[in-house]
N, CA, C, O and CB atoms as a CASP TS submission, in Angstrom:
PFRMAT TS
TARGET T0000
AUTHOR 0000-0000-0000
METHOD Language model
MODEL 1
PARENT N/A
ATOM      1  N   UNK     1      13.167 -13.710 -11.554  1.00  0.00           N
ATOM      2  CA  UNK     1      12.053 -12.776 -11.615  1.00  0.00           C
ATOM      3  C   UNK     1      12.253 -11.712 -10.535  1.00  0.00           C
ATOM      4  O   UNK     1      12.153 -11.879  -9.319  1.00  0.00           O
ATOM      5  CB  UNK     1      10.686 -13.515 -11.434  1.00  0.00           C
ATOM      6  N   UNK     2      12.586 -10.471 -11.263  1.00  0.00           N
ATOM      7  CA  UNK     2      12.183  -9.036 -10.175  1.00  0.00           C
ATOM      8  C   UNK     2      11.220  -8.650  -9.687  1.00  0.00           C
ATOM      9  O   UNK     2      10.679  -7.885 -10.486  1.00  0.00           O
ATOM     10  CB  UNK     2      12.311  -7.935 -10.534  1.00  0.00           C
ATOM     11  N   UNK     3      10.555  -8.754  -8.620  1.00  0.00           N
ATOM     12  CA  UNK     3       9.408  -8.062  -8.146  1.00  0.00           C
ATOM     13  C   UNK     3       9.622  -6.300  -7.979  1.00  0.00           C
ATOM     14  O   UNK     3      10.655  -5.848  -7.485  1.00  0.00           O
ATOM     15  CB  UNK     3       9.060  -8.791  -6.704  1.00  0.00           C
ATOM     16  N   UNK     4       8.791  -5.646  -8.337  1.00  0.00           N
ATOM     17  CA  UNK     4       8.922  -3.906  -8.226  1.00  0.00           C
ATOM     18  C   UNK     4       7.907  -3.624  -7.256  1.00  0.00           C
ATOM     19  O   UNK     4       6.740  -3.288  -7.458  1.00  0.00           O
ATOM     20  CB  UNK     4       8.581  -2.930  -9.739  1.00  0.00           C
ATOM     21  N   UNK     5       8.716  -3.869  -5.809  1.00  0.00           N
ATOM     22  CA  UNK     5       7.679  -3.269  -4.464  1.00  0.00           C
ATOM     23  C   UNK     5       7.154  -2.435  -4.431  1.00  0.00           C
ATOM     24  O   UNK     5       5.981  -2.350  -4.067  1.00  0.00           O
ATOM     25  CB  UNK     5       8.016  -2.986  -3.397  1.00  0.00           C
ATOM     26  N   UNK     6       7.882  -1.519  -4.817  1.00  0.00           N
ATOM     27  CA  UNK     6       7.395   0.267  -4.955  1.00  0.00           C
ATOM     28  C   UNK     6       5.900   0.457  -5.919  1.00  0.00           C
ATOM     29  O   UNK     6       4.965   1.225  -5.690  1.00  0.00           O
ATOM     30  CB  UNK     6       8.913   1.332  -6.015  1.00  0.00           C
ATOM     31  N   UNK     7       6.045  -0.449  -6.959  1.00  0.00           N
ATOM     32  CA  UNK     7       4.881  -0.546  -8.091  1.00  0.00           C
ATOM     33  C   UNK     7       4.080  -0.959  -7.093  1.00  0.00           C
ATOM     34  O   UNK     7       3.414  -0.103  -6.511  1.00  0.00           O
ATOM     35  CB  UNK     7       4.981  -1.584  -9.509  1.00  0.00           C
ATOM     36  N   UNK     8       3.980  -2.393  -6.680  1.00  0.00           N
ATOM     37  CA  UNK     8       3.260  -3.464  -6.328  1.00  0.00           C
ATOM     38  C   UNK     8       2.478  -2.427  -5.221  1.00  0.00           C
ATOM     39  O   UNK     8       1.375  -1.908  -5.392  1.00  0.00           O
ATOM     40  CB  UNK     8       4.177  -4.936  -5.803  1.00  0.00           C
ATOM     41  N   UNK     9       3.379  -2.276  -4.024  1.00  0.00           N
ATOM     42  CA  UNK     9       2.845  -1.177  -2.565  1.00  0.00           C
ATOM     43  C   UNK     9       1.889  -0.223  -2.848  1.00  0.00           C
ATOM     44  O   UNK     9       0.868  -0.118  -2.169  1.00  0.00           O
ATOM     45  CB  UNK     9       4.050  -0.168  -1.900  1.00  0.00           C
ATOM     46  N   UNK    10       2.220   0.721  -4.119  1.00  0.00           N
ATOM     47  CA  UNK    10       1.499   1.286  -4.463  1.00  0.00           C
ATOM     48  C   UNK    10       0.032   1.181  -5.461  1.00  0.00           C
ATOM     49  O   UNK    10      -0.516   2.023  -6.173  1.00  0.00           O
ATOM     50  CB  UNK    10       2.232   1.789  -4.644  1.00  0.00           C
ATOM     51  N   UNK    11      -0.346  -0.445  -5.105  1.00  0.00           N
ATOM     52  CA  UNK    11      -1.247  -0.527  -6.044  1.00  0.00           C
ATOM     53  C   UNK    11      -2.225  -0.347  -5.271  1.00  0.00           C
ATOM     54  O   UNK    11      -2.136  -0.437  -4.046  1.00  0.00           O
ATOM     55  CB  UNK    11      -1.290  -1.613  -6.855  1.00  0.00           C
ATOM     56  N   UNK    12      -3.551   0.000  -6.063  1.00  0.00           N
ATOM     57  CA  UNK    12      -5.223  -0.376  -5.060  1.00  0.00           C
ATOM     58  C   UNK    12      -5.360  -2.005  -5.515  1.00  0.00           C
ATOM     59  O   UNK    12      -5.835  -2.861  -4.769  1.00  0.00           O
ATOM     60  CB  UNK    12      -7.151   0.814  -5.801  1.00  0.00           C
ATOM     61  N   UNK    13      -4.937  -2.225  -6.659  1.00  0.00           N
ATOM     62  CA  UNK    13      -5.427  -3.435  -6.860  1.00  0.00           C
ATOM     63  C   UNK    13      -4.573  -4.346  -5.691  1.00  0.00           C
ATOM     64  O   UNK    13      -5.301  -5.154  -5.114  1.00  0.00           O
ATOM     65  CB  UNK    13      -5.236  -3.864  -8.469  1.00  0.00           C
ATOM     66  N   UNK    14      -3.645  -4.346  -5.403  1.00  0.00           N
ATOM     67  CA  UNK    14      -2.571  -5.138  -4.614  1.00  0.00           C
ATOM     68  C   UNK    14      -3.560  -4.931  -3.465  1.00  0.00           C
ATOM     69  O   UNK    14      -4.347  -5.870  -3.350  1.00  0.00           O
ATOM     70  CB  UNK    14      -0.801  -4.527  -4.460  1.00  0.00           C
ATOM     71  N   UNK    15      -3.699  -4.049  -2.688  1.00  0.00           N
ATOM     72  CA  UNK    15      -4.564  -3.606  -1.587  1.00  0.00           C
ATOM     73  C   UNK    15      -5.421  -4.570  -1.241  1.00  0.00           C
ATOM     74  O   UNK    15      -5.403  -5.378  -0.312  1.00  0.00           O
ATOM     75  CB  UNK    15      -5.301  -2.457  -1.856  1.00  0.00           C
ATOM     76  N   UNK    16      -6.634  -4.264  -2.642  1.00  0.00           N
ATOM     77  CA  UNK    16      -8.044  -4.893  -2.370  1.00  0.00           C
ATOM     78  C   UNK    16      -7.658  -6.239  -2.566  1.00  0.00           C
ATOM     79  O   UNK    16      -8.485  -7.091  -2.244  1.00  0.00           O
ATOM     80  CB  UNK    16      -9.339  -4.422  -3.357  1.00  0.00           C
ATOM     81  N   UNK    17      -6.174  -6.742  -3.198  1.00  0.00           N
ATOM     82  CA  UNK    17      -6.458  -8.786  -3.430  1.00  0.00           C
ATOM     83  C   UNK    17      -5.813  -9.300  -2.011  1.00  0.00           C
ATOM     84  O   UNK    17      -5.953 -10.469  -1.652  1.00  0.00           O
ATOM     85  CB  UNK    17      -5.209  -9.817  -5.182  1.00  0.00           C
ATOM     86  N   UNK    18      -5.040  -8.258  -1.176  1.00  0.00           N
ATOM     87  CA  UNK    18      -4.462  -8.651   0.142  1.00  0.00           C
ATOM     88  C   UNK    18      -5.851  -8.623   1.260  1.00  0.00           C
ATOM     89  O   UNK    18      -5.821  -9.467   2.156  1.00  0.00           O
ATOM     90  CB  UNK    18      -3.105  -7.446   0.593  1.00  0.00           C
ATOM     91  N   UNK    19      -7.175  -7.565   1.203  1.00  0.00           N
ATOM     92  CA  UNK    19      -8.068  -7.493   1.544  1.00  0.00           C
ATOM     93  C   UNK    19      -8.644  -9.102   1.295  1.00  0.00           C
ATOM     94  O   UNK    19      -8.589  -9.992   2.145  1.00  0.00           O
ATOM     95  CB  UNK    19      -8.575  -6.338   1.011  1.00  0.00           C
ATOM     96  N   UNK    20      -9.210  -9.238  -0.095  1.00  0.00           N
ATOM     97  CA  UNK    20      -9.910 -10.147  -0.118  1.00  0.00           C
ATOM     98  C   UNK    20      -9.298 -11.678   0.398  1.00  0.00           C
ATOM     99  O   UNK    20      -9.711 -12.482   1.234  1.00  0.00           O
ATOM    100  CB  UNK    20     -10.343 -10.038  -1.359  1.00  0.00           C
ATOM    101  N   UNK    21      -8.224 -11.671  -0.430  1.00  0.00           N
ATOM    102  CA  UNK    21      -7.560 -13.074   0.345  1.00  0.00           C
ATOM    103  C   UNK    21      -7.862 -13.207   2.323  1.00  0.00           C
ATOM    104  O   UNK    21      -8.640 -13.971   2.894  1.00  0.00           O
ATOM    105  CB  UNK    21      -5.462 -12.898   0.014  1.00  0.00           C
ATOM    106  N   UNK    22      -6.998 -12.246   2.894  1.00  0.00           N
ATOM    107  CA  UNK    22      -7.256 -12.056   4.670  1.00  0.00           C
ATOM    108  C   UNK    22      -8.743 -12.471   4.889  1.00  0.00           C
ATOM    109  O   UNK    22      -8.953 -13.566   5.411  1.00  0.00           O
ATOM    110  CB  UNK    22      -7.052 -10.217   5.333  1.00  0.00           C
ATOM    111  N   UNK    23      -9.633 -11.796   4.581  1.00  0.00           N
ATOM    112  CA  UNK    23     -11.168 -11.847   4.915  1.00  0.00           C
ATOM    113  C   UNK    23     -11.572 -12.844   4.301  1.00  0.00           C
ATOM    114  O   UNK    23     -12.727 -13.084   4.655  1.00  0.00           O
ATOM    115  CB  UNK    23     -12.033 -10.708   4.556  1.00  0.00           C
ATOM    116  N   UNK    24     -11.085 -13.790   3.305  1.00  0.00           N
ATOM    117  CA  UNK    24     -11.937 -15.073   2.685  1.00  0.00           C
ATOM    118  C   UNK    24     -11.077 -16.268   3.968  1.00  0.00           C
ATOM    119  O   UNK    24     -11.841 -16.924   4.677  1.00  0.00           O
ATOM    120  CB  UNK    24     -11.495 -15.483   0.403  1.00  0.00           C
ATOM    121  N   UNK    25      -9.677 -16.438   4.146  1.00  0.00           N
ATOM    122  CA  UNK    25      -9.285 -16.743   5.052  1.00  0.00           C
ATOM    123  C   UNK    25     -10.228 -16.323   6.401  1.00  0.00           C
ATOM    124  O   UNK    25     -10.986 -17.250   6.686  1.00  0.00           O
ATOM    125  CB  UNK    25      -8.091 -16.337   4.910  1.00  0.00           C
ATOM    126  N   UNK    26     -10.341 -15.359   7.137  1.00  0.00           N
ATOM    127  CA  UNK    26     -11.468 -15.262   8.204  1.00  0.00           C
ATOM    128  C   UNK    26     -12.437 -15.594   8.488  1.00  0.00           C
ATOM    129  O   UNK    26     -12.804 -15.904   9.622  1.00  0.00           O
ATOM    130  CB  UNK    26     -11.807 -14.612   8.384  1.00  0.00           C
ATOM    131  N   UNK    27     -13.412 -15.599   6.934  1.00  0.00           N
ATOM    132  CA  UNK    27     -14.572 -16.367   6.675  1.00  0.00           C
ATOM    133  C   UNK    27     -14.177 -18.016   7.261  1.00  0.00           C
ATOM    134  O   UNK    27     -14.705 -18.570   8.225  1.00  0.00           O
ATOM    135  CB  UNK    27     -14.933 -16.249   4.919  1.00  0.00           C
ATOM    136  N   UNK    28     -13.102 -18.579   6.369  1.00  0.00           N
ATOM    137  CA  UNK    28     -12.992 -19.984   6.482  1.00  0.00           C
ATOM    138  C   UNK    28     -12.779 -20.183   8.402  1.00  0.00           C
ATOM    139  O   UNK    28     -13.103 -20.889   9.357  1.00  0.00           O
ATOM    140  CB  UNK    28     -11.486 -20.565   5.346  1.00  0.00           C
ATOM    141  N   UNK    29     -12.269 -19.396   8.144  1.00  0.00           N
ATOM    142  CA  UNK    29     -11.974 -20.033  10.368  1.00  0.00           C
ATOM    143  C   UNK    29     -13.072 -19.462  10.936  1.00  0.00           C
ATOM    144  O   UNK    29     -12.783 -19.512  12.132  1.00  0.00           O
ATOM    145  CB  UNK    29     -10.262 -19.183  11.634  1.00  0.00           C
ATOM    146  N   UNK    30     -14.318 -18.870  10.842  1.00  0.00           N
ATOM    147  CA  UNK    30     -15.258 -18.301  11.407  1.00  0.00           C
ATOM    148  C   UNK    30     -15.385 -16.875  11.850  1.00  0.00           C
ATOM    149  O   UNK    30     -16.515 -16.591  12.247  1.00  0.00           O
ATOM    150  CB  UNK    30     -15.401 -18.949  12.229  1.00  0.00           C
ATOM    151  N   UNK    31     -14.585 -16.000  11.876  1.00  0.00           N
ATOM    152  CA  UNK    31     -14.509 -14.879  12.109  1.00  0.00           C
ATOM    153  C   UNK    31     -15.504 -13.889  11.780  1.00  0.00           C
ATOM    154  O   UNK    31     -15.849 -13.597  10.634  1.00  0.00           O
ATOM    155  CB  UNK    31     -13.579 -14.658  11.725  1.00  0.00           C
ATOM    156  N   UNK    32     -16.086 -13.231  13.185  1.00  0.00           N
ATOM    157  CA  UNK    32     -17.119 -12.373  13.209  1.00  0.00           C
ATOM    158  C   UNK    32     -17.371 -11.566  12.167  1.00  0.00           C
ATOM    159  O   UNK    32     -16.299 -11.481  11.567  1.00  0.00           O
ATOM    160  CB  UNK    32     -17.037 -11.690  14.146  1.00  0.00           C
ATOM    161  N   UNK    33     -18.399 -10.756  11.463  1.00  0.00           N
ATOM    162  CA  UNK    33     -18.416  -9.633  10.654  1.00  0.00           C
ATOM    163  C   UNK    33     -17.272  -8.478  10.894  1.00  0.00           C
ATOM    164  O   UNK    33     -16.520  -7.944  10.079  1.00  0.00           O
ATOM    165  CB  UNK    33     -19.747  -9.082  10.825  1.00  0.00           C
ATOM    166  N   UNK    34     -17.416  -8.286  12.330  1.00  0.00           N
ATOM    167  CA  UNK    34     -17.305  -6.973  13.498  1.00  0.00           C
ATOM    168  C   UNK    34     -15.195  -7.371  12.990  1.00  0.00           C
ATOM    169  O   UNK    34     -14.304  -6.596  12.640  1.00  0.00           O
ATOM    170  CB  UNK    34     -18.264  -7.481  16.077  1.00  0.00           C
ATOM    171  N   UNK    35     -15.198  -8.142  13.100  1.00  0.00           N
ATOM    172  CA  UNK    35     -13.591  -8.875  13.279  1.00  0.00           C
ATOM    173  C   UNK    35     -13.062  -8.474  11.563  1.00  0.00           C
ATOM    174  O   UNK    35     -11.938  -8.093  11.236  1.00  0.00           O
ATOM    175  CB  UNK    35     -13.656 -11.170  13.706  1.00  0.00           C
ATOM    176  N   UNK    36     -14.043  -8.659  10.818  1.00  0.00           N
ATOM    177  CA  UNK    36     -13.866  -8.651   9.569  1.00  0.00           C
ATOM    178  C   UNK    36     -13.332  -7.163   8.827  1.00  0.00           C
ATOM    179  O   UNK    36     -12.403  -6.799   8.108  1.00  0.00           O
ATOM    180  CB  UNK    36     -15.133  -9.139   9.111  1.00  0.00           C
ATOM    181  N   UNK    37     -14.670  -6.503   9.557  1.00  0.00           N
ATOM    182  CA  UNK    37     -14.600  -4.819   9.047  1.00  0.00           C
ATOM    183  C   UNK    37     -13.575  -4.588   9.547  1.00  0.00           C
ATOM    184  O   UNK    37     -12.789  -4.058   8.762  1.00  0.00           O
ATOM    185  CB  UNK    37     -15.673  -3.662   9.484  1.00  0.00           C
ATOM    186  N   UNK    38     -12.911  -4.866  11.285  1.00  0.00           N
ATOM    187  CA  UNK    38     -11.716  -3.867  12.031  1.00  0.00           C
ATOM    188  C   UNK    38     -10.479  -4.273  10.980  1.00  0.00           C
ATOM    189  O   UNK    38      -9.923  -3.332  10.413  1.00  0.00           O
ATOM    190  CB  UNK    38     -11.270  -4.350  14.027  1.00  0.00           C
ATOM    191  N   UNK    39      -9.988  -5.739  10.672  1.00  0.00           N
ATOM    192  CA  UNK    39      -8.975  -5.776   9.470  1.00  0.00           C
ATOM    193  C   UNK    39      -9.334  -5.414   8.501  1.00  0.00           C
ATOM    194  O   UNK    39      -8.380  -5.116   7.781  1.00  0.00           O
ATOM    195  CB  UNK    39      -8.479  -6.816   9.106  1.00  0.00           C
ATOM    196  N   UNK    40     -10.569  -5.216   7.901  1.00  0.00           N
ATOM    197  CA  UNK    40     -10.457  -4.006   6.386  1.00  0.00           C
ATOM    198  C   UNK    40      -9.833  -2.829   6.195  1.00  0.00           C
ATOM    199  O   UNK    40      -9.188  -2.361   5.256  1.00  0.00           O
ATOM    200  CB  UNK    40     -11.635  -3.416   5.992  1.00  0.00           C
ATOM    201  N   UNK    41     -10.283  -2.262   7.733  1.00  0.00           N
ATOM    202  CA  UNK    41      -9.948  -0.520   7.794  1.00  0.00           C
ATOM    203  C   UNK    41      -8.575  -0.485   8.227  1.00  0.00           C
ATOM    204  O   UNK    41      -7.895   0.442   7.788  1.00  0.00           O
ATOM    205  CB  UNK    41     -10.939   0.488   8.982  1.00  0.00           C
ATOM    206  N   UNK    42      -7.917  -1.497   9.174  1.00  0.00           N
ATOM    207  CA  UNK    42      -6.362  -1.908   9.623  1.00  0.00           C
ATOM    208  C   UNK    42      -5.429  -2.357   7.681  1.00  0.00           C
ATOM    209  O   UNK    42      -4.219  -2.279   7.468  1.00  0.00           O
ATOM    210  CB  UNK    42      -6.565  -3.903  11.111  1.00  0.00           C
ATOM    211  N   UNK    43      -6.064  -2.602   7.075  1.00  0.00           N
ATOM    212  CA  UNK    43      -5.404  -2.970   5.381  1.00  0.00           C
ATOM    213  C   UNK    43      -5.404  -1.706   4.280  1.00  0.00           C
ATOM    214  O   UNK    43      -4.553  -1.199   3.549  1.00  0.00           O
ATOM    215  CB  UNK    43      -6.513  -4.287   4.527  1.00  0.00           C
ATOM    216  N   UNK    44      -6.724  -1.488   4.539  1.00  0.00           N
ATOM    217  CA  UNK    44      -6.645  -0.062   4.033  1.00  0.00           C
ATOM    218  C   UNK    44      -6.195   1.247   4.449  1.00  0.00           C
ATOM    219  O   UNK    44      -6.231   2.251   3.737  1.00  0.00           O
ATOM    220  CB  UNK    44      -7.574   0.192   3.836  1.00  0.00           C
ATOM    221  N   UNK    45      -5.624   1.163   6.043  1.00  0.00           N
ATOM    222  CA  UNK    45      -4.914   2.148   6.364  1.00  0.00           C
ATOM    223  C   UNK    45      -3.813   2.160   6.247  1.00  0.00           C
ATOM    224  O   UNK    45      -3.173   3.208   6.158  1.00  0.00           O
ATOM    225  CB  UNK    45      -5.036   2.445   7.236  1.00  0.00           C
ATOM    226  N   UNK    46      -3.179   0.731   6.210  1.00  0.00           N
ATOM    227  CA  UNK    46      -1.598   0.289   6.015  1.00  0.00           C
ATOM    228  C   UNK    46      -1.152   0.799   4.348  1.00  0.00           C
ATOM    229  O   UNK    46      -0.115   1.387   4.042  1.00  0.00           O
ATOM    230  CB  UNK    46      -1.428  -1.722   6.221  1.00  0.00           C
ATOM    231  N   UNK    47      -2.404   0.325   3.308  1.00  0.00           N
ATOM    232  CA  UNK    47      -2.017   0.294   2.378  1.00  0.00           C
ATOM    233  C   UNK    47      -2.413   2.112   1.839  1.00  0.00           C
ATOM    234  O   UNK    47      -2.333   2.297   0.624  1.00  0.00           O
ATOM    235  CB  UNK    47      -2.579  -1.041   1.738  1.00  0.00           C
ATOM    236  N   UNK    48      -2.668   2.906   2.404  1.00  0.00           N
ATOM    237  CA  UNK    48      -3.077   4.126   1.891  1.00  0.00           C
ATOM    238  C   UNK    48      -1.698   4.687   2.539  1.00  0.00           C
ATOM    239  O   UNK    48      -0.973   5.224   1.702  1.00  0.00           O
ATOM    240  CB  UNK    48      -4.684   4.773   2.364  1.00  0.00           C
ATOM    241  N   UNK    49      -1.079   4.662   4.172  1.00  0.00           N
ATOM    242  CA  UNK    49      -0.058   4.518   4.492  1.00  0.00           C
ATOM    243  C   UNK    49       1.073   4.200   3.417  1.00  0.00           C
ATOM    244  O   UNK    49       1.818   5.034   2.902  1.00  0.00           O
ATOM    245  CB  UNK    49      -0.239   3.757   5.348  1.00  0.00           C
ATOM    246  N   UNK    50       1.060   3.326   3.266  1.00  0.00           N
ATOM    247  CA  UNK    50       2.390   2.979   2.184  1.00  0.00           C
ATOM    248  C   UNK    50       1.822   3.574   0.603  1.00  0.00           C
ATOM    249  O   UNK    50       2.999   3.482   0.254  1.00  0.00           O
ATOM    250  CB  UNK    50       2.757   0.877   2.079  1.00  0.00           C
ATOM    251  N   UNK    51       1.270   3.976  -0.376  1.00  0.00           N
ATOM    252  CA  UNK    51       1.029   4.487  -1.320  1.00  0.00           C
ATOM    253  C   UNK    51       1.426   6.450  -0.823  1.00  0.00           C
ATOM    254  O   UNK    51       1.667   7.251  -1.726  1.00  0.00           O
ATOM    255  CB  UNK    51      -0.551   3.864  -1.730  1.00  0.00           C
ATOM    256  N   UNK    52       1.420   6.753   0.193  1.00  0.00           N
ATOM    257  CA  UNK    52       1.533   7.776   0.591  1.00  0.00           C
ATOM    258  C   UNK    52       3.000   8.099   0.819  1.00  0.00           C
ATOM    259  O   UNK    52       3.467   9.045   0.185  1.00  0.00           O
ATOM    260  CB  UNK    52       0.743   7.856   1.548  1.00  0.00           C
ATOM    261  N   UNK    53       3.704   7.485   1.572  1.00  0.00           N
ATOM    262  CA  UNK    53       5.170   7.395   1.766  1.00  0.00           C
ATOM    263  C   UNK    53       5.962   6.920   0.454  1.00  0.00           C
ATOM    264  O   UNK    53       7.193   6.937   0.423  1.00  0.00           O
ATOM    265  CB  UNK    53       5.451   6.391   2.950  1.00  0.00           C
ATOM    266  N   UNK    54       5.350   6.589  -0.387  1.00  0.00           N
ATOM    267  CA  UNK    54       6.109   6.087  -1.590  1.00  0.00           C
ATOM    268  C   UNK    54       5.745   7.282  -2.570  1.00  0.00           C
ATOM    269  O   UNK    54       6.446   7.270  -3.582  1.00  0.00           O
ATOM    270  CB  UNK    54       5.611   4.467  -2.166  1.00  0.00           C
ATOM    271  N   UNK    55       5.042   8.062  -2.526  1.00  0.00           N
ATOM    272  CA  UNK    55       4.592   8.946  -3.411  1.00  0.00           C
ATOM    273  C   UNK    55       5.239  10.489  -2.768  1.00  0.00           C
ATOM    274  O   UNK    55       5.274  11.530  -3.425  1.00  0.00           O
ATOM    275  CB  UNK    55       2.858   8.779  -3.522  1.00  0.00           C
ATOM    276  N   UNK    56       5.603  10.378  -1.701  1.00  0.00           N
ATOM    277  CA  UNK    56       6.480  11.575  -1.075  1.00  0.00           C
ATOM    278  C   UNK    56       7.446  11.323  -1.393  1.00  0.00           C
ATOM    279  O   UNK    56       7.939  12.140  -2.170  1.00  0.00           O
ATOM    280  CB  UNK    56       6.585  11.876   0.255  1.00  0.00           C
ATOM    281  N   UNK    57       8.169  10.304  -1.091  1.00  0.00           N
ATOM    282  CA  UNK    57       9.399   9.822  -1.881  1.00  0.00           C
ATOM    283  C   UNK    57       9.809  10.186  -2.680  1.00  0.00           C
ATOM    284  O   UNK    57      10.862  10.822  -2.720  1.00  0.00           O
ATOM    285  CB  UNK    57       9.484   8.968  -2.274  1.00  0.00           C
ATOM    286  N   UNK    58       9.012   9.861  -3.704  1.00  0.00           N
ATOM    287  CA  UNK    58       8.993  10.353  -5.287  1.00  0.00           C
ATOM    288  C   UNK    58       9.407  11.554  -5.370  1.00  0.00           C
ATOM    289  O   UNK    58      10.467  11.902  -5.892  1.00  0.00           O
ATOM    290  CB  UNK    58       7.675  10.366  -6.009  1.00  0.00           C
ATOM    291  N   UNK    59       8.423  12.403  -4.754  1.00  0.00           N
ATOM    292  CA  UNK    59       8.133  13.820  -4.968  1.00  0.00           C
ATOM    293  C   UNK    59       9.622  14.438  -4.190  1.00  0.00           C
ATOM    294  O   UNK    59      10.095  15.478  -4.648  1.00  0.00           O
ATOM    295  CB  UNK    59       6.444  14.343  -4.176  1.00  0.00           C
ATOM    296  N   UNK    60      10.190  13.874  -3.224  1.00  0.00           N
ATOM    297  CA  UNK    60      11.444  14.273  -2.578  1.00  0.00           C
ATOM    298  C   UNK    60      12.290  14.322  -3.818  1.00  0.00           C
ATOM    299  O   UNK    60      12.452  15.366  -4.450  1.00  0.00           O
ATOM    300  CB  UNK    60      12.005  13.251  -1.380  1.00  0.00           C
ATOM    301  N   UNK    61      12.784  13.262  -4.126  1.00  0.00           N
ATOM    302  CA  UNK    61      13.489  12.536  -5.288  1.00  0.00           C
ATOM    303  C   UNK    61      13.730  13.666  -6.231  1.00  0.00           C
ATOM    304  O   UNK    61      14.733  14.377  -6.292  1.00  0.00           O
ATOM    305  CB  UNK    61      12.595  11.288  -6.005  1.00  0.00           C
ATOM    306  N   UNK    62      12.536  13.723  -7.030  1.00  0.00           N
ATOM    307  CA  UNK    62      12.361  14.439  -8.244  1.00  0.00           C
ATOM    308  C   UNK    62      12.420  16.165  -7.524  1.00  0.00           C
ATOM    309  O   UNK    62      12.481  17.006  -8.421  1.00  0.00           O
ATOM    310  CB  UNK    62      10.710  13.882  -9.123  1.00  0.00           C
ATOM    311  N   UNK    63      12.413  16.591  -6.505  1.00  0.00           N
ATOM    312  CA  UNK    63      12.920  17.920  -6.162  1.00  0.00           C
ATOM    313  C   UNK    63      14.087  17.765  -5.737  1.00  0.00           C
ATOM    314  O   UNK    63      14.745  18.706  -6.179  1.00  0.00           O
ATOM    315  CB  UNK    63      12.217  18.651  -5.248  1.00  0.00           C
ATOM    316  N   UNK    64      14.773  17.046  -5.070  1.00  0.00           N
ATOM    317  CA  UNK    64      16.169  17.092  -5.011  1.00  0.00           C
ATOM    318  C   UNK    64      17.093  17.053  -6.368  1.00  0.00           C
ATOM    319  O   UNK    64      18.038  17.765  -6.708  1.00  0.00           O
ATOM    320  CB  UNK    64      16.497  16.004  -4.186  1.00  0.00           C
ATOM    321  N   UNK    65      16.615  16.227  -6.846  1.00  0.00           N
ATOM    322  CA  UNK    65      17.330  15.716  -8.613  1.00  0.00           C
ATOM    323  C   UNK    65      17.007  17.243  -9.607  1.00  0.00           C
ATOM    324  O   UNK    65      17.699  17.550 -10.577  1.00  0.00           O
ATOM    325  CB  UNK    65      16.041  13.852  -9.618  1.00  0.00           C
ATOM    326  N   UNK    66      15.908  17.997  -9.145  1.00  0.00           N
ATOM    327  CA  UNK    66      15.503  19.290  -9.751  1.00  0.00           C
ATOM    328  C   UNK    66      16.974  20.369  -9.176  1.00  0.00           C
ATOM    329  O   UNK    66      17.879  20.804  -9.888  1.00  0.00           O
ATOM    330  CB  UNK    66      13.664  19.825  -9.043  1.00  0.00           C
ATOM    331  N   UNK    67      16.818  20.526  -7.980  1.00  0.00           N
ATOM    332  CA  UNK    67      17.683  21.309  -7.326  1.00  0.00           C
ATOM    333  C   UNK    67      19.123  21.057  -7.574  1.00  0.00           C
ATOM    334  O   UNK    67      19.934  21.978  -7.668  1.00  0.00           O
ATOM    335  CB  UNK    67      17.412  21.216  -6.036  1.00  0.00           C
ATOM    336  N   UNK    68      19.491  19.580  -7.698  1.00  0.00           N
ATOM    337  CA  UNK    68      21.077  19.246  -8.157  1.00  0.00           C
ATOM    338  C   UNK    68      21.264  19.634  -9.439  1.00  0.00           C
ATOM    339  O   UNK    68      22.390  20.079  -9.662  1.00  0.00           O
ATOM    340  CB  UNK    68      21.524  17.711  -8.118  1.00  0.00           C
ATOM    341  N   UNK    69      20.407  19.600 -10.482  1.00  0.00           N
ATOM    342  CA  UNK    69      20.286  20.344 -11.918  1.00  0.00           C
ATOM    343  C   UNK    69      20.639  21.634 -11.919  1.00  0.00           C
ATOM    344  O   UNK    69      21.664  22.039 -12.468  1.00  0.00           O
ATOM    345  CB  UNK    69      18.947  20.365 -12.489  1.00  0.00           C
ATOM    346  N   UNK    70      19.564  22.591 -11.118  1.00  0.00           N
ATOM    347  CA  UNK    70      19.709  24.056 -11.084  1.00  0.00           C
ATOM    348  C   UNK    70      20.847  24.461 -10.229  1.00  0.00           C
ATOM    349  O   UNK    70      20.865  25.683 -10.079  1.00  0.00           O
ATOM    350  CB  UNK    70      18.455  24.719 -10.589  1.00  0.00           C
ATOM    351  N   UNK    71      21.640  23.944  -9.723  1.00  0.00           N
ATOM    352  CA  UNK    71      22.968  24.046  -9.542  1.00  0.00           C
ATOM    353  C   UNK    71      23.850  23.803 -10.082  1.00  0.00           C
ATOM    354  O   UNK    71      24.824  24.339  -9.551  1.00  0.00           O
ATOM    355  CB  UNK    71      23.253  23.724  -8.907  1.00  0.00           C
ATOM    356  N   UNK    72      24.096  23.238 -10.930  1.00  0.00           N
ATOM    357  CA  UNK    72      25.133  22.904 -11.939  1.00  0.00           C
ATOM    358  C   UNK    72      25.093  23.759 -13.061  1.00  0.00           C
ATOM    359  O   UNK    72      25.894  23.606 -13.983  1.00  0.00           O
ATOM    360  CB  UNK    72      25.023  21.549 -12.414  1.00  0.00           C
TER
END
């Protein structure tokens, strides 16, 4: 089985089930509200982070691959 990181990284859904899993884990060991919210916004910055760098990527990609065309 292939996993497709690039898909996966770039999901919201991937995001919010890495969210919920972490914070249901926190719940179980006791972890403050306050403790709760600072890793939401630390998951959702990582993961808006990586959907961002993978989507420049892209956009590099597909203008370089444009430009090697219009040269030939």
């Amino acid at each position: 089985m292939n996993i497709n990181w690039k898909r996966k990284l770039s999901s919201r859904k991937f995001w919010a089930a890495v969210s919920g899993v972490v914070i249901s884990v926190m719940i179980a060991f006791g972890a403050n509200a306050d403790s709760q919210e600072k890793v939401v916004g630390v998951i959702t910055a990582t993961g808006t982070l990586a959907i961002y760098m993978l989507a420049e990527g892209s956009t590099d990609k597909a203008a370089i691959k444009q430009e090697q065309e219009t040269k030939e």
